[in-house]
SETORRO-632409 format. One line per field, with one value per residue (C-alpha): y negated, x, z negated; residue in three letters; residue number from 1. Coordinates in Angstrom, 2 decimals, m for minus. Example, Ala and Ser with C-alpha at 12.3 -4.5 7.8 and 13.67 -1.06 7.14 Angstrom:
2
north (4.50, 1.06)
east (12.30, 13.67)
up (m7.80, m7.14)
aa (Ala, Ser)
i (1, 2)
***
This chain:
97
north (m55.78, m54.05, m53.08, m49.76, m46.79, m44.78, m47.75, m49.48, m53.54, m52.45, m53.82, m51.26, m51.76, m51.34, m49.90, m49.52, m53.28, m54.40, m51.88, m52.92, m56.86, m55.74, m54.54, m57.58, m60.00, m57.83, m57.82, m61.51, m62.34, m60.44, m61.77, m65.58, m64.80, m63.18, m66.38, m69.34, m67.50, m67.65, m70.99, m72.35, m70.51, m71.61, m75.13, m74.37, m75.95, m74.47, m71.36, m73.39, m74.46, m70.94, m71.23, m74.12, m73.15, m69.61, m70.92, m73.07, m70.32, m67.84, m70.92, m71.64, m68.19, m65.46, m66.45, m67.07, m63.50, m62.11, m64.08, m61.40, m58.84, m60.31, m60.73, m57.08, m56.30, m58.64, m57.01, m53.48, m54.32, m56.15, m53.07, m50.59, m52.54, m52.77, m48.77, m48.77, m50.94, m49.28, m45.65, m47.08, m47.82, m44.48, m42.96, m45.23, m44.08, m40.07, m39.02, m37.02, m37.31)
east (m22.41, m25.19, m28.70, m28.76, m29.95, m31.96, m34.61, m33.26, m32.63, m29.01, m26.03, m23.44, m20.38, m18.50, m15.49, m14.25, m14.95, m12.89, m9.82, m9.63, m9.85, m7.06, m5.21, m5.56, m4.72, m1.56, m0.47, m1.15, 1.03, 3.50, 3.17, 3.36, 6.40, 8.29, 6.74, 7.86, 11.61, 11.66, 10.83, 13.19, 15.65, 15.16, 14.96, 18.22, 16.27, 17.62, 16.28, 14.38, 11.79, 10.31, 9.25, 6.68, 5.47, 4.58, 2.92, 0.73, 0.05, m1.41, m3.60, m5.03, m4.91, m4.59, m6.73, m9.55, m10.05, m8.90, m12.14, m14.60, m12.74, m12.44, m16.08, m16.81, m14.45, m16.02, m19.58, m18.16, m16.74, m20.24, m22.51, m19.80, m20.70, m24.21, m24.04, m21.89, m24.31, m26.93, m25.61, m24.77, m28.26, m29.65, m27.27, m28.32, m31.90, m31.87, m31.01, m27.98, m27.10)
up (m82.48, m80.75, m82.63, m84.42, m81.72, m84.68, m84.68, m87.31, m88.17, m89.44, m87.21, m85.63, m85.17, m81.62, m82.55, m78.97, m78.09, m81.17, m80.42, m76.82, m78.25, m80.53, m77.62, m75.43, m78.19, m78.93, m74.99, m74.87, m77.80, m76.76, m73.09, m74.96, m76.79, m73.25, m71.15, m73.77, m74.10, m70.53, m70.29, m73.08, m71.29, m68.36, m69.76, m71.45, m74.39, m78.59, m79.09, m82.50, m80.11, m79.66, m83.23, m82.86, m79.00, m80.48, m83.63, m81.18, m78.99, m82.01, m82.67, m79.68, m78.10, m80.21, m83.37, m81.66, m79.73, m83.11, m84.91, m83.67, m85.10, m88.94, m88.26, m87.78, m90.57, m93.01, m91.88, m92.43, m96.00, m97.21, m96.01, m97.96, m100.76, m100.50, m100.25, m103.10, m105.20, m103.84, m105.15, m108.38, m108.09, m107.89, m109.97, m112.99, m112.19, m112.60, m116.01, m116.41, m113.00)
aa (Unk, Unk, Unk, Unk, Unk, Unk, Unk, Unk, Unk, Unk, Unk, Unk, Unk, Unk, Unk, Unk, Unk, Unk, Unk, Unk, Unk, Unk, Unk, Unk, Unk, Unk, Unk, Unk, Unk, Unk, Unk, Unk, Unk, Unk, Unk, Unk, Unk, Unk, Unk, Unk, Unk, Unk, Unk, Unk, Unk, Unk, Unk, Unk, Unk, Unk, Unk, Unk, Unk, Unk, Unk, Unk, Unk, Unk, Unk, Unk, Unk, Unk, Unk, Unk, Unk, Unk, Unk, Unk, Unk, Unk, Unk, Unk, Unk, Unk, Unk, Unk, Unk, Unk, Unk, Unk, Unk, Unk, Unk, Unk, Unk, Unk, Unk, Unk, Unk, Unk, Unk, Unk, Unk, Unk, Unk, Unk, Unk)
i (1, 2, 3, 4, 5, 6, 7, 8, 9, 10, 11, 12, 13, 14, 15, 16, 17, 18, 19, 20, 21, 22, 23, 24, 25, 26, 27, 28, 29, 30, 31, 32, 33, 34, 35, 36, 37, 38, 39, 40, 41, 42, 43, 44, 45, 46, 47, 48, 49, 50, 51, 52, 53, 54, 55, 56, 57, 58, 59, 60, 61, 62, 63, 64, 65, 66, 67, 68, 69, 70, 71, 72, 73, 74, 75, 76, 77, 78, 79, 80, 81, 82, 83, 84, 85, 86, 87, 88, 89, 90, 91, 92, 93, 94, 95, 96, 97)
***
């Protein structure tokens, strides 16, 4: 999140940054799940295993590049609210409005 351009104390939101960490976290997931079927393959190991060695590698890889992301989304849903509240606001303000 960078500081607003106009001046003001208000966070912005990169929307660019967060698609392209969308984009690697999607590649590297899928790049996990290729890598560990190769490797139980070529373990000849049960196909069960992939299971647990893809559950550990959204935990330890995945999730955390994806944390930035529910950040920014968790930012973007309070300030909507604030604006709603803050509308609601003025609205209760001017009579017959």
């Amino acid at each position: 999140m960078q500081p607003d351009a106009h001046g003001g104390d208000a966070p912005v939101l990169d929307v660019l940054a967060l698609r392209r960490r969308v984009l690697v976290a999607g590649v590297l997931a899928l790049l996990l799940l290729l890598t560990a079927g190769y490797v139980l393959t070529a373990l000849d190991a049960s196909g069960l295993w992939l299971l647990p060695v893809m559950v550990l590698g959204w935990v330890l890889v995945v999730r955390p590049l994806m944390a930035p992301v529910r950040a920014a989304t968790r930012l973007r849903r309070d300030l909507a609210f604030q604006a709603f509240l803050a509308g609601r606001a003025d609205g209760q303000e001017r009579p017959g409005g």
